[in-house]
N, C-alpha and C positions, 0 to 999 in steps of 0.2 A: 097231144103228141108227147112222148115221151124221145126224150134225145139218149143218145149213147154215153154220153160223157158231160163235164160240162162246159169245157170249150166249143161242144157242138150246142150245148143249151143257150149259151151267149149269144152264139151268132144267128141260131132260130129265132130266138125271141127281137132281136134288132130286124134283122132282114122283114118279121111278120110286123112290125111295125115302123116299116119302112126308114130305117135309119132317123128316126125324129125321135125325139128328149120327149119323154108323153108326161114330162113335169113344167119343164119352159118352154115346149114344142120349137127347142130349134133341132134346125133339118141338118144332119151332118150325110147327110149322102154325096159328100165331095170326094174327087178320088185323093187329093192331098190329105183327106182324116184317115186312109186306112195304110198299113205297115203291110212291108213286104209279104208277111203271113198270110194276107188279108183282114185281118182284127182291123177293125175301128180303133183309133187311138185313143179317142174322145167317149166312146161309148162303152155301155156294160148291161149287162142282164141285171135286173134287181128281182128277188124272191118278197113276192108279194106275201108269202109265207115262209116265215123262218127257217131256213134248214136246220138248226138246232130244234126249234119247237115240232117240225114234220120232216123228218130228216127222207123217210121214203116216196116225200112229192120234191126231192131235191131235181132231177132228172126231167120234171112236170115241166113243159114248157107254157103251159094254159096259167100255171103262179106266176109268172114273169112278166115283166114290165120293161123297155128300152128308157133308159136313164143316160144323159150325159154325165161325166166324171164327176163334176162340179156339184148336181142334183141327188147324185147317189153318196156322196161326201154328209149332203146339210139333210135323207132321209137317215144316215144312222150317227 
């Protein structure tokens, strides 16, 4: 699936892997993790391939991964 932007890429890629860290599988599906916006506070899309190295699968949500803050810190 390709997203529109990448605010919409973030939140495809969490929601598709159910609000869980897929590095320390903790589960943030609590409504206290997510901000008015609806963003996860805790959570983020990770590009399992570079956007600098494949800047035209930036958009790819099939490269993405659901990472907690903490796990996406200690992968770059």
């Amino acid at each position: 699936m390709i997203a529109k932007n990448m605010e919409q890429w973030h939140k495809i890629v969490c929601e598709r892997d159910l609000y869980i860290c897929q590095k320390c599988n903790k589960d943030f599906d609590f409504p206290c993790y997510f901000l008015e916006d609806g963003r996860n506070a805790y959570l983020t899309g990770h590009h399992t391939k570079t956007k600098a190295a494949f800047p035209e699968l930036r958009l790819e949500t099939d490269i993405g991964t659901c990472l907690c803050k903490r796990c996406h810190d200690l992968v770059h």
